[in-house]
C-alpha beads as a LAMMPS data file, in Angstrom:
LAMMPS data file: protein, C-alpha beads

249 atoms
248 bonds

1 atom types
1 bond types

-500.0 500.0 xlo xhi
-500.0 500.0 ylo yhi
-500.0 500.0 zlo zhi

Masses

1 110.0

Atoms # bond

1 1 1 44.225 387.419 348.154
2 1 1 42.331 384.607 347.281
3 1 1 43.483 380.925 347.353
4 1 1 41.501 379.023 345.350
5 1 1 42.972 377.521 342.822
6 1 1 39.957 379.251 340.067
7 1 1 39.536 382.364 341.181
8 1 1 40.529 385.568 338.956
9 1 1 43.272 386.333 341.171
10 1 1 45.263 382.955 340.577
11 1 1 44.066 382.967 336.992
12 1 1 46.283 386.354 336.129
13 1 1 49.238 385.043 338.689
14 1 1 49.325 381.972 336.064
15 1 1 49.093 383.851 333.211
16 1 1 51.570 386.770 334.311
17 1 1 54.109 383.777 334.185
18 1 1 53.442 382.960 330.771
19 1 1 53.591 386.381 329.824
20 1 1 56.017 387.425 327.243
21 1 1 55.754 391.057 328.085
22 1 1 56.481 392.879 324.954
23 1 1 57.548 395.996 323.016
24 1 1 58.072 396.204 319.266
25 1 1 57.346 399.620 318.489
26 1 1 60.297 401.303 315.985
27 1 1 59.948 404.260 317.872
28 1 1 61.496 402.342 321.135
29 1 1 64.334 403.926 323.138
30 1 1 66.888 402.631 325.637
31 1 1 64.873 404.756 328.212
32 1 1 61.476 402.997 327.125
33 1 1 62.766 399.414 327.154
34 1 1 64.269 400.041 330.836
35 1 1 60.504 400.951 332.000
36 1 1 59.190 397.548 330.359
37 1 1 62.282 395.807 332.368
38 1 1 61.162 397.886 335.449
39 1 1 57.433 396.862 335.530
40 1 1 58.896 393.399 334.640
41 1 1 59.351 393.455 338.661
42 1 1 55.869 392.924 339.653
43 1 1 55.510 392.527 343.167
44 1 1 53.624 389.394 342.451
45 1 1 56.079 387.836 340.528
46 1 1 57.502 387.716 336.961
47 1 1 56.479 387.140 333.540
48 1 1 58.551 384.896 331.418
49 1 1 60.053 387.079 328.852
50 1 1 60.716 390.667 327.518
51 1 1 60.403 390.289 324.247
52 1 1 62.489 393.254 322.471
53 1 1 63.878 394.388 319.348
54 1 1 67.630 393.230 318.842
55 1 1 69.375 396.508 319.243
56 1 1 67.393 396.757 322.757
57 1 1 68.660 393.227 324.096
58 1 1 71.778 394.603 325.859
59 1 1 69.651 397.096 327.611
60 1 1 67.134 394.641 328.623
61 1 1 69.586 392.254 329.978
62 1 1 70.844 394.410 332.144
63 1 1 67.171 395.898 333.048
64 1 1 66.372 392.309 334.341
65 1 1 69.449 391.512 336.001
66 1 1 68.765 389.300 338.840
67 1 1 65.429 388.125 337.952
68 1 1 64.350 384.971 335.876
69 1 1 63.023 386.930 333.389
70 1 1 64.107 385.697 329.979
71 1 1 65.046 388.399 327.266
72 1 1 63.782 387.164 323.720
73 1 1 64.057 389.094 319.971
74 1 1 62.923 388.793 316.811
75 1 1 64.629 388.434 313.586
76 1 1 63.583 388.432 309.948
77 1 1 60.911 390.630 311.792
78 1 1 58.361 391.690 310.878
79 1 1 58.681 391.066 307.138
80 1 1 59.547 387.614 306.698
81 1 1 61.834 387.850 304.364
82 1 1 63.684 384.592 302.374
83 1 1 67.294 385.196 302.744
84 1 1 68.802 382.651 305.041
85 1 1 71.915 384.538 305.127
86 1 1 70.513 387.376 306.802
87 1 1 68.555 385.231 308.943
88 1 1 71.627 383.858 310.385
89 1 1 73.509 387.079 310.998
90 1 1 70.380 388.282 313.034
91 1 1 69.538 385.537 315.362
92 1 1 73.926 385.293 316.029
93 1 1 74.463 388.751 317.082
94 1 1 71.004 388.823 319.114
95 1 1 72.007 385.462 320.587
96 1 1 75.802 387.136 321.221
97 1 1 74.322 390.209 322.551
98 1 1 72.427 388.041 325.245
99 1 1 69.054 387.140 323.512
100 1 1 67.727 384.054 325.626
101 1 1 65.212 383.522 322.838
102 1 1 64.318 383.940 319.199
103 1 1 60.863 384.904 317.264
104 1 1 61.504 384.292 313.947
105 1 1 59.155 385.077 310.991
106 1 1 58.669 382.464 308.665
107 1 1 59.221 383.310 305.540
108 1 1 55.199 382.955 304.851
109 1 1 55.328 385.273 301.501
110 1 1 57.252 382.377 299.847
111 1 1 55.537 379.532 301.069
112 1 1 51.593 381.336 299.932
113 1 1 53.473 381.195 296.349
114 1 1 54.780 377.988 296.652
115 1 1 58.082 377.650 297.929
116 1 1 57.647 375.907 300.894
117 1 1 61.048 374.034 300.818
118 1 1 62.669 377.576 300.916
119 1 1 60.896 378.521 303.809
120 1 1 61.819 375.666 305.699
121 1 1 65.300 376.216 304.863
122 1 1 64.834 379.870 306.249
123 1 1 63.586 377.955 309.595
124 1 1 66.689 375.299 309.628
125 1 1 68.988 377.649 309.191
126 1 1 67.851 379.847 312.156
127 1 1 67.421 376.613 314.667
128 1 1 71.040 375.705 313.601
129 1 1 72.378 379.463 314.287
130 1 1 70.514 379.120 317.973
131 1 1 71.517 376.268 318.963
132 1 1 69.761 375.275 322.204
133 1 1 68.414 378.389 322.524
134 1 1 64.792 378.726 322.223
135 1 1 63.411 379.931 319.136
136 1 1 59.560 380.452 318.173
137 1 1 58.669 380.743 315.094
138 1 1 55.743 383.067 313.599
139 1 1 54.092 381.826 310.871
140 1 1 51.632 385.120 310.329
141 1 1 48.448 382.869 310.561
142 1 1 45.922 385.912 310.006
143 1 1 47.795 386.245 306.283
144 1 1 48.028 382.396 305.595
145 1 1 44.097 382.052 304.063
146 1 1 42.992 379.162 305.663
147 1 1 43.346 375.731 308.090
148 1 1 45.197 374.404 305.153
149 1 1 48.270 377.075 305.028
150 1 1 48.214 376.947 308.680
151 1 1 48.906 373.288 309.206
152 1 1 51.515 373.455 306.442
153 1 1 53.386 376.645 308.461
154 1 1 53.215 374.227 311.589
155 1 1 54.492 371.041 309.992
156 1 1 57.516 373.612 308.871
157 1 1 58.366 374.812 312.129
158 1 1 57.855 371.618 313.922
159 1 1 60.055 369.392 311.043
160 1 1 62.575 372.092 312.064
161 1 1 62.517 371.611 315.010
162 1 1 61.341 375.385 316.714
163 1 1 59.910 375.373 320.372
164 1 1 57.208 377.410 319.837
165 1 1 54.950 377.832 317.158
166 1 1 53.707 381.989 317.090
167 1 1 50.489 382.966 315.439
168 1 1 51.287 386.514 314.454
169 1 1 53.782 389.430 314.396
170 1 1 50.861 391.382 315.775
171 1 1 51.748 393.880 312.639
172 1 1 49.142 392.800 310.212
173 1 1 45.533 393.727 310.406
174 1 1 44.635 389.805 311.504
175 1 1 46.572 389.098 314.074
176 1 1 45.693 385.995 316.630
177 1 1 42.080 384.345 316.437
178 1 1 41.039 381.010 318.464
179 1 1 40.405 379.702 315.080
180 1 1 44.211 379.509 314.133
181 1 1 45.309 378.858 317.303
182 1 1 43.132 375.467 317.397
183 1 1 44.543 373.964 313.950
184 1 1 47.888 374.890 315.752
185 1 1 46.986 372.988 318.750
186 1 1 45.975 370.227 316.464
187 1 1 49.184 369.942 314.353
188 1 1 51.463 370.443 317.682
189 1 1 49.244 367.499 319.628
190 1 1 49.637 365.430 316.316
191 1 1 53.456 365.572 316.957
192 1 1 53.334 364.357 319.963
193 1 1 53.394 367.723 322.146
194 1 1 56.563 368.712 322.451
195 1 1 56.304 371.863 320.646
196 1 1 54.548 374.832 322.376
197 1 1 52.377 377.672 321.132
198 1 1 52.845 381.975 321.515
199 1 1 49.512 383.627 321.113
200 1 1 49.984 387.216 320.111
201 1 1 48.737 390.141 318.561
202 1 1 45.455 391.808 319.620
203 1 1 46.033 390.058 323.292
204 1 1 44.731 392.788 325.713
205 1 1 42.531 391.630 328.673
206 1 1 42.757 388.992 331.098
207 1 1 39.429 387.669 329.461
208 1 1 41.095 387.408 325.685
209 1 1 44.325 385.067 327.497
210 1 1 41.784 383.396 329.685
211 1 1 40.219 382.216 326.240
212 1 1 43.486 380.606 324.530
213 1 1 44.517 379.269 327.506
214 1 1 41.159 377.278 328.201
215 1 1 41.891 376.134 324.481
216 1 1 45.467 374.742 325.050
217 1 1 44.398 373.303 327.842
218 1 1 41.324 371.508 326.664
219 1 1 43.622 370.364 323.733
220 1 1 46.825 369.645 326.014
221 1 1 45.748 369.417 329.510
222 1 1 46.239 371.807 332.355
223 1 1 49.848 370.404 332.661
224 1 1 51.384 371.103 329.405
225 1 1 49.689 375.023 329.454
226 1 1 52.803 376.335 331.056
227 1 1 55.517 378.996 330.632
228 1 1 58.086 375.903 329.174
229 1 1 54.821 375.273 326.478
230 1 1 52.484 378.126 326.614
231 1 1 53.270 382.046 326.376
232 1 1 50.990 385.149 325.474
233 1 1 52.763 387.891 324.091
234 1 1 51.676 391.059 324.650
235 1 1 52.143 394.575 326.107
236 1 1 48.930 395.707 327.276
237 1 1 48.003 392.923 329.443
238 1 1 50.251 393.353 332.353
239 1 1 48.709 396.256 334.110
240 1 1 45.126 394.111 334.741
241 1 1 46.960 391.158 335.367
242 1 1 48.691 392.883 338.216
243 1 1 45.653 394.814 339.281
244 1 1 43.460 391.982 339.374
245 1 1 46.284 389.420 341.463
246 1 1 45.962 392.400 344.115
247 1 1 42.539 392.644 344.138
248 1 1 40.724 391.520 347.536
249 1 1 38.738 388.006 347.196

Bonds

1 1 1 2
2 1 2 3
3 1 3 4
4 1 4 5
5 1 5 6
6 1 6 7
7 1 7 8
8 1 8 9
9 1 9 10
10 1 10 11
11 1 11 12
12 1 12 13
13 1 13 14
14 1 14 15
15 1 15 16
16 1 16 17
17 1 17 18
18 1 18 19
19 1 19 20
20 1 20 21
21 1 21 22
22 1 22 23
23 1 23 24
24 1 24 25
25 1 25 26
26 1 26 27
27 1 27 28
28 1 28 29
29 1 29 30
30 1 30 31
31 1 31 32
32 1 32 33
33 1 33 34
34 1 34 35
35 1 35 36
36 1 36 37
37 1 37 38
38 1 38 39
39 1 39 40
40 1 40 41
41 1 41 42
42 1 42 43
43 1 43 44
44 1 44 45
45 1 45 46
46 1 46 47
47 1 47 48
48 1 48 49
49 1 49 50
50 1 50 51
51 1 51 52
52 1 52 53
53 1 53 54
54 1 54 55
55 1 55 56
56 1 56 57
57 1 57 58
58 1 58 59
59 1 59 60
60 1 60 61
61 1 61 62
62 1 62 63
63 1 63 64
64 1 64 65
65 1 65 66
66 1 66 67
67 1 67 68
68 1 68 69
69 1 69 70
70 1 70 71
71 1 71 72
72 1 72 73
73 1 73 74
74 1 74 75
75 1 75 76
76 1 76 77
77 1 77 78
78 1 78 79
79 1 79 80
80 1 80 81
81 1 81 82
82 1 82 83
83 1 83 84
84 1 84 85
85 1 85 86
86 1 86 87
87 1 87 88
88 1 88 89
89 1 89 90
90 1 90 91
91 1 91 92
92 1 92 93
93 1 93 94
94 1 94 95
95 1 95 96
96 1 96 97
97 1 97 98
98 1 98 99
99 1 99 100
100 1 100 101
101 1 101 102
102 1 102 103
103 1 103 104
104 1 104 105
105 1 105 106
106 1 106 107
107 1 107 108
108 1 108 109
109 1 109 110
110 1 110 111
111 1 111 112
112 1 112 113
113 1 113 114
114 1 114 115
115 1 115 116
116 1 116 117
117 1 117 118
118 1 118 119
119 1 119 120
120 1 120 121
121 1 121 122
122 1 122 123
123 1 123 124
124 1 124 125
125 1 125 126
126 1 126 127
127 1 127 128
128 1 128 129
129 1 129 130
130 1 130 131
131 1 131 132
132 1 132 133
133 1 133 134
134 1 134 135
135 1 135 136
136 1 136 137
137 1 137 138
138 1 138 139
139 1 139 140
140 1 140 141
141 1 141 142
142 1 142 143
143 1 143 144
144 1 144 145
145 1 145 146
146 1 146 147
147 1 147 148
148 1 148 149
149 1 149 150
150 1 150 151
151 1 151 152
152 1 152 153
153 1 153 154
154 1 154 155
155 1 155 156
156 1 156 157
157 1 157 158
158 1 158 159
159 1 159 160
160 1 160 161
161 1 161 162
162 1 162 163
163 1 163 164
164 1 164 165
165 1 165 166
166 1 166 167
167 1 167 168
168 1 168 169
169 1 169 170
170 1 170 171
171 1 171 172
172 1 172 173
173 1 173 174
174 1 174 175
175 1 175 176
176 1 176 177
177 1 177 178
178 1 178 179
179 1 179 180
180 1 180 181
181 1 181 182
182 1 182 183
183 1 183 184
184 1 184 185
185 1 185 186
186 1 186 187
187 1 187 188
188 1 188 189
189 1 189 190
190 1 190 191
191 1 191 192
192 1 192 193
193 1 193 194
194 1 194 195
195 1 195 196
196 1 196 197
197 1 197 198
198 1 198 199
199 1 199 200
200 1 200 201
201 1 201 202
202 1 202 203
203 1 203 204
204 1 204 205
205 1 205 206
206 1 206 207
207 1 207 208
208 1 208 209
209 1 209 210
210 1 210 211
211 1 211 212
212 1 212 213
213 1 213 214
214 1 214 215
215 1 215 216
216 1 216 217
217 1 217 218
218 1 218 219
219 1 219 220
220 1 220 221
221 1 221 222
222 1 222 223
223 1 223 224
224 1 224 225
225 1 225 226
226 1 226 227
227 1 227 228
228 1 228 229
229 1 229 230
230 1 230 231
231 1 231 232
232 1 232 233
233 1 233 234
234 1 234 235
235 1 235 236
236 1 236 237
237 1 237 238
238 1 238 239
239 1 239 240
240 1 240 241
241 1 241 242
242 1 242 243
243 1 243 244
244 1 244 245
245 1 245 246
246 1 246 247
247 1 247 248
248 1 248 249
């Protein structure tokens, strides 16, 4: 295998450990989820999350056992819904079923009408039910019409306080374009940085992560593009990026 530092080969190892390898299909099945865990255990090391629906997370935390794979859920998924009640009760019995992390949909139905203060009470409620827990927060960017929306969604998440800003449920016919993502960079380097970014939805070749992560880190530099910053969620990725870090140079 290669070693320098640009070829393909350590371009997929990097990316593999921002991966968020993910299944969110409603047909999913204990068996299914323990094959995602299973090819979780790449012989070229792991991704950083299995990202799961909540009845799934017990199974998945047990699939990974022994690994530093991080299991992560979704709530208020993928409708984004306004009721902070049930927002609550999702993200606590994820986080007390063993959910390392949260994707939570923002509640961007009610902020495209208007109600942008209930949103963001949708989001604080959530970050106070997780705690220290990471928790991501998707603000459906393909749906939110324009730069304009988008930086509003952002300030939301990142007045409340979320780790991650998410561009997409990956449910909607627009899912993640560089477009969005760079008016998220933008509003996350405005803040200062601490806040990182999930790319997903429509995420399935080595080239289409290669592309956001050359963005984050033209935005953010090369340091802050990590797994603790940057993550690509996605389920179809995994097999190339394994493929191509055992590829001969």
């Amino acid at each position: 295998m290669s070693t320098d530092p640009h070829s393909p080969q350590a371009a997929a190892r990097r990316i593999l450990s921002m991966l968020d390898l993910t299944s969110l299909d409603e047909r999913d099945n204990p068996e299914k989820i323990e094959q995602l865990c299973a090819s979780a255990r790449t012989p070229n090391g792991f991704p950083a999350a299995v990202c799961v629906y909540p009845e799934h997370v017990t199974t998945a935390r047990r699939g990974l056992a022994g690994t530093t794979v991080r299991v992560a859920t979704v709530v208020n998924f993928p409708d984004g819904g306004d009721d902070r009640g049930r927002v609550e009760r999702e993200a606590w019995r994820a986080l007390h079923a063993g959910a390392d992390e949260i994707d939570l949909v923002l509640p961007y139905r009610a902020l495209l009408r208007g109600a942008a203060t209930l949103a963001a009470g949708v989001v604080a409620a959530c970050r106070s039910a997780c705690g220290n827990s990471v928790l991501k927060l998707i603000i459906e960017s393909g749906e939110l019409g324009g730069a304009e929306r988008i930086r509003e969604a952002c300030a939301i998440g990142i007045d409340g306080g979320v780790d991650f800003l998410k561009t997409s449920t990956g449910k909607l016919p627009v899912n993640a374009t560089p477009e969005a993502a760079a008016v998220m960079l933008e509003c996350i380097a405005a803040s200062g940085g601490r806040c990182g970014l999930k790319i997903a939805g429509g995420i399935r070749t080595l080239a289409d992560a290669q592309r956001y992560l050359d963005l984050a880190e033209a935005r953010m530099g090369t340091a802050w593009a990590g797994p603790a910053h940057f993550r690509i969620g996605a389920s179809a990725l995994l097999g190339e990026l394994v493929s191509c870090i055992g590829t001969p140079a």
